[in-house]
C-alpha positions as CSV (number, residue, x, y, z in Angstrom):
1,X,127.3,108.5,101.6
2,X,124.4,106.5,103.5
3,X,120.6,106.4,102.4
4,X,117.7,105.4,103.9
5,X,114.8,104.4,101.8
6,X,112.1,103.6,103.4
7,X,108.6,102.3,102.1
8,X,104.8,100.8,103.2
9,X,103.3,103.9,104.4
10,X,99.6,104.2,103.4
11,X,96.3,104.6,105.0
12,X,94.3,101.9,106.6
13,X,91.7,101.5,108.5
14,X,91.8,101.4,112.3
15,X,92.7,97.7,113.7
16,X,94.0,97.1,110.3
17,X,97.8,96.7,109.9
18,X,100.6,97.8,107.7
19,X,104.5,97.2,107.3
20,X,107.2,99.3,107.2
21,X,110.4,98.5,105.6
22,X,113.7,100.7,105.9
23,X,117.1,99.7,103.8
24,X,120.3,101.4,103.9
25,X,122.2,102.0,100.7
26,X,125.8,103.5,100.0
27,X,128.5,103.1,101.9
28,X,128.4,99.7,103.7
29,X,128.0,100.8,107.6
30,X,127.6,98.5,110.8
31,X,124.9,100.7,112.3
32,X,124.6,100.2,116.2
33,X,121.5,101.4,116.2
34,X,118.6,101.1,114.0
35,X,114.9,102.0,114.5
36,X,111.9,104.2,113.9
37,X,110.2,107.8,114.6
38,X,107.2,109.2,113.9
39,X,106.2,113.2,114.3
40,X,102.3,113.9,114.2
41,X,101.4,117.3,113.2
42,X,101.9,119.9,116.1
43,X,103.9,117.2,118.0
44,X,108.0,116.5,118.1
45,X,109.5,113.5,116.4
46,X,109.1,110.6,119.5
47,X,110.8,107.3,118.8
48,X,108.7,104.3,117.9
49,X,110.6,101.3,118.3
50,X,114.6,100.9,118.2
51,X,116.8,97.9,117.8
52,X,120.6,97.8,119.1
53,X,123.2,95.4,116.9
54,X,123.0,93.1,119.9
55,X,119.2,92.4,119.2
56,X,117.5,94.2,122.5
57,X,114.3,95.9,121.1
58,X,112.6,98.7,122.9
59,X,109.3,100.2,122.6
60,X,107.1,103.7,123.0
61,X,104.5,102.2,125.2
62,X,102.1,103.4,123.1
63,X,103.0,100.8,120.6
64,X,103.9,97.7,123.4
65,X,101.8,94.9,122.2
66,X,100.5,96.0,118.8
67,X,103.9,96.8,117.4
68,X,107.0,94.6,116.1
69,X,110.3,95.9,115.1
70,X,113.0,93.5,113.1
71,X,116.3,94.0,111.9
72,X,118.5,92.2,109.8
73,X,122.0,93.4,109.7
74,X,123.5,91.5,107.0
75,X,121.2,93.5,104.9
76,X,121.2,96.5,106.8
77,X,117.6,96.6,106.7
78,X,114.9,97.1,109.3
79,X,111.0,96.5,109.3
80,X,108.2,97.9,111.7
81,X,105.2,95.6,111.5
82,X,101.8,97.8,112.9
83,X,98.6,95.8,113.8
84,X,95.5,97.2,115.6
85,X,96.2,100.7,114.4
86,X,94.6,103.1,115.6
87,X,93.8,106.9,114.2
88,X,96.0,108.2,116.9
89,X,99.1,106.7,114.9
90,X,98.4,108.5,112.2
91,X,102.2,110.6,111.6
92,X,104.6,110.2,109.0
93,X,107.1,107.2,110.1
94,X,110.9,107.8,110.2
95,X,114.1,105.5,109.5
96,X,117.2,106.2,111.7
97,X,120.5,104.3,111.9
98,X,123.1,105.5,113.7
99,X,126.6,104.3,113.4
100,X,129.7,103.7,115.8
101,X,130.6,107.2,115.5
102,X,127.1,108.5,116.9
103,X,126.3,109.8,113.2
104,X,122.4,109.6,112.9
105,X,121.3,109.0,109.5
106,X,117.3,109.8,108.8
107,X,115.4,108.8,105.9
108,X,112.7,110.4,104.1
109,X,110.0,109.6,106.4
110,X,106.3,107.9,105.1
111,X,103.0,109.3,105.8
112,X,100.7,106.2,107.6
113,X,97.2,107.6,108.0
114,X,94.6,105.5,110.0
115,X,91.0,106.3,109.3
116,X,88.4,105.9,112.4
């Protein structure tokens, strides 16, 4: 069985920043796919940022610029580092990982709040 645990959710003021970690525990998986979501209230769950094992990163354009996804897959752990937030980020923040056999794993989720 596969866990994500993810932490540094908080609130902050906007165009301050805040770091998201994300490690997977249980059985040891080679995800091909790791990255993060994020569902505001009254919206559906829109992807972040994403990392594939070969290390191409993509971004919601929303997030181009200001955001910074990293991965390290020895340790099966990803990060999402926010700067200039703004209120409009506000949602609670997702893990996934998904695995060679297209099995999506999701973690708990984190609420970040950013205060105008």
């Amino acid at each position: 069985q596969v866990q994500l645990v993810e932490s540094g959710g908080g609130l902050v003021q906007a165009g301050g920043s805040l770091r998201l970690s994300c490690a997977a525990s249980g059985n040891r998986i080679s995800f091909i796919f790791m990255g993060w979501y994020r569902q505001a209230p009254g919206n559906q769950r829109e992807l972040v940022a994403g990392i594939i094992s070969g290390g191409t990163a993509n971004y919601a354009d929303s997030v181009k610029g200001r955001f910074a996804i990293s991965r390290d897959s020895a340790k099966n752990t990803v990060d999402l580092q926010m700067n200039s937030l703004k209120p409009e980020d506000t949602a609670v923040y997702y893990c996934k990982a998904t695995d060679k056999f297209v099995t999506a794993y999701w973690g708990q989720g984190t609420q970040v709040t950013v205060s105008s």
